[in-house]
C-alpha positions, 0 to 999 in steps of 0.5 A: 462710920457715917459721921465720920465720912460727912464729917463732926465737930466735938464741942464742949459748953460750960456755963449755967442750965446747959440743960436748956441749952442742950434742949434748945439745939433739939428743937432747932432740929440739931442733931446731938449725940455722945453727950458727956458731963464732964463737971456740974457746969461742963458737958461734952457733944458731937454735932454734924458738920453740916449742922454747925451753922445752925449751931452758930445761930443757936448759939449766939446771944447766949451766956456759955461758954462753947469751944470746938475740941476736935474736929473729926471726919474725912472731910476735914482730913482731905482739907489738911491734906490740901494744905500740905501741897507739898506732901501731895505733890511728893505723892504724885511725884512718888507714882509717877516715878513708881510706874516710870520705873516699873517699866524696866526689868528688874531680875531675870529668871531662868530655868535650864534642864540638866546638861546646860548651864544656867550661868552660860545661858545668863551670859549670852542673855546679857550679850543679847541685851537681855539684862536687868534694867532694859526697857520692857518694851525694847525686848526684842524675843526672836532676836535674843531667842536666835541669838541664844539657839545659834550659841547653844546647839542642844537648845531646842526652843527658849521661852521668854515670858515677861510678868510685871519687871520680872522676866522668866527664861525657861529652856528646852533641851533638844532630844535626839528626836529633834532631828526628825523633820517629817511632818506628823498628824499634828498642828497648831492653829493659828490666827489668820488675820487679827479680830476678835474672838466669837466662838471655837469649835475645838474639835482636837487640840488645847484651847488657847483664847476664849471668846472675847479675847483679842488676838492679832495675826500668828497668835497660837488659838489651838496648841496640839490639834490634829490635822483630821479634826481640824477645829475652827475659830470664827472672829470679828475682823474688820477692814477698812478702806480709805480714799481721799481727793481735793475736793477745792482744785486750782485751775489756770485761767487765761487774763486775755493779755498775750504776746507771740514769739516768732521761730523761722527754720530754714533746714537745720538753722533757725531765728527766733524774733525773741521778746520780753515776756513778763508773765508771772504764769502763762501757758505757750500755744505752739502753732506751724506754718510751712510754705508750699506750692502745689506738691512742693514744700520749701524748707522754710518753716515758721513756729509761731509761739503764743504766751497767754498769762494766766491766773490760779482761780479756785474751784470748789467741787460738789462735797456730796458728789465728791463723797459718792465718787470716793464710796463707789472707789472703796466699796470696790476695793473691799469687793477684792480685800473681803473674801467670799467665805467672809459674812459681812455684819455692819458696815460704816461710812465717814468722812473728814475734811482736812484742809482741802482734802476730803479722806472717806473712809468705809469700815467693814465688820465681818465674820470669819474663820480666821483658822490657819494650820501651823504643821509640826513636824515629828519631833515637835509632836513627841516634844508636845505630848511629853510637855502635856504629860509632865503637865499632868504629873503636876508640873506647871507646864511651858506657857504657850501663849503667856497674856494672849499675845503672839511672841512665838515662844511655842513654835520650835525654831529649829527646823532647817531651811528646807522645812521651813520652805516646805511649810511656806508653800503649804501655807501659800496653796492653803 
């Protein structure tokens, strides 16, 4: 297996005294094995790949006659393979297009209780643009699940898992349980905020996510917890702040050239001595004069109008006093983002220039309860407990969050307005 990973020629010699021969290559520390006599003056022998120069000068001033039979190992078929470009190429070619289509859905499976029909369901999953050769990523699930739960009034919930270009539909029939909204001793725990996992406390409920796993804002952490034990979840979050400024400002500097433009009012009508300014860029002082005598003021008045011209001078300000400036300004700003349950475990400074702008940029690592209750109403608790019995009958159960991802496939959507608003105000004074 070793030589034929390095590689081996399998030589054949014919001539006179091959015994010497072969005992010749010992000495020259060539490596021999498989000999074979094939007649009285022919035998035949492998050699290592990396031994055939060595061969070469063993060989020659000699009287035999050598020739190279096989060549056998790895490196020898990676050589062939290289020379067959084009069949090389077709197999890059043949993956790329293997992974270019496995991006797109190839069947759809549904599974529907008694009482809906499963070619209905199809139908409208098609209206939907849920279909056999849709890009995976354009599947929007809140919308076809909408879709489906406002065509079919007995639906309760719909599950769309994606797994590899198979897509699984599993349906819920409503019970008449189901129009119950009265909130029940149960929730679901769901992430706050984004992080990554440290540790559960799972004091009531089915764990979800472990720690480790990556979970994003409205991920379920804990399906079926009790609102009496309420568990805790701690994570990894992080927040970051960004400030930016020019550090390189442009500023208007006054050339000495300057030219004044002279305005007499008298009352509403006015005359203006105009004269011709060829400034590129100039800034224009104003200036008043009114004529008076003791505690009377005549109506004459006169504006006289100065234009500076003026030219764009750089100024490069101080980097390191510019990098403190914009660090106080974000340190600030995370004081009111982190809340004061959070502790902080590192924090980060960096900076990047970008032309003549300099962004810093402070990242904050903390850890945090990111616990959030989800209350279910009644029907959505009896509908929990009977998905956990069928589970332990030996069904395979709903998946609640299939790849630990949030797509809202166990939240019930089919509460009214009115315990949706109940819902948002408890989660607004949590």
């Amino acid at each position: 297996m070793i030589s034929y990973i390095r590689g081996y020629y399998i030589i054949t010699v014919e001539g006179i005294g091959i015994e010497r021969f072969l005992n010749h290559l010992i000495r020259s520390n060539i490596r021999v094995y498989n000999v074979n006599r094939t007649s009285n003056t022919k035998i035949e022998f492998c050699i290592e790949r990396q031994d055939m120069k060595a061969f070469k000068q063993a060989y020659r001033g000699s009287n035999f006659e050598v020739k190279i039979k096989q060549k056998t190992g790895i490196p020898f078929v990676l050589k062939r393979i290289y020379k067959l470009k084009g069949m090389w190429i077709c197999a890059i070619v043949s993956l790329m297009l293997l992974m270019f289509t496995s991006q797109f859905v190839t069947d759809i499976y549904i599974k529907v209780p008694e009482g809906i029909k499963k070619e209905e369901i199809r139908k409208e999953l098609y209206n939907a643009g849920l279909k056999p050769g849709i890009y995976k990523k354009n599947i929007d699930r809140k919308e076809v699940r909408d879709h489906i739960m406002l065509k079919f009034d007995e639906v309760a919930y719909i599950s769309i898992n994606v797994r590899g270009t198979n897509i699984f539909v599993t349906v819920t029939k409503k019970a008449e349980t189901l129009k119950s909204t009265q909130e029940s001793n149960y929730c679901n725990i769901i992430a706050e905020k984004n992080g990554i996992i440290e540790k559960v406390i799972p004091r009531s409920g089915n764990q979800i996510v472990n720690s480790g796993d990556i979970v994003q804002k409205g991920d379920v952490l804990i399906s079926g917890a009790n609102t009496k034990s309420v568990p805790e979840v701690w994570a990894s979050t992080f927040y970051e702040v960004s400030k930016s400024a020019n550090y390189e400002d442009t500023i208007k500097k006054k050339t000495g050239n300057k030219k004044k433009v002279y305005t007499i009012s008298f009352y509403n009508k006015k005359c203006t001595i105009r004269r011709n300014i060829k400034y590129k860029e100039y800034t224009i002082d104003n200036k008043e004069y009114k004529l008076s005598m003791g505690d009377y003021t005549f109506p004459v008045k006169i504006n006289i109008s100065t234009f500076n011209e003026t030219k764009d001078v750089k100024i490069k300000k101080d980097k390191e006093k510019l990098k403190k400036e914009l660090s106080e300004k974000s340190l600030k700003e995370l004081e009111y983002i982190i809340p004061a349950s959070a502790r902080v475990v590192d924090v980060s400074h960096d900076y990047k220039v970008n032309k003549n702008m300099l962004e810093y940029v402070i990242t904050v690592q903390t850890s945090e309860n990111i616990v959030q209750i989800d209350h279910l109403s009644k029907a959505e608790a009896e509908q929990l407990i009977k998905d956990q019995n069928n589970s332990k009958d030996g069904e395979e159960p709903i998946p609640q969050n299939p790849d630990k991802r949030p797509i809202n496939d166990i939240r019930n959507e089919f509460e009214n307005n009115e315990n949706d608003t109940d819902k948002k105000d408890l989660r607004e004074n949590q």
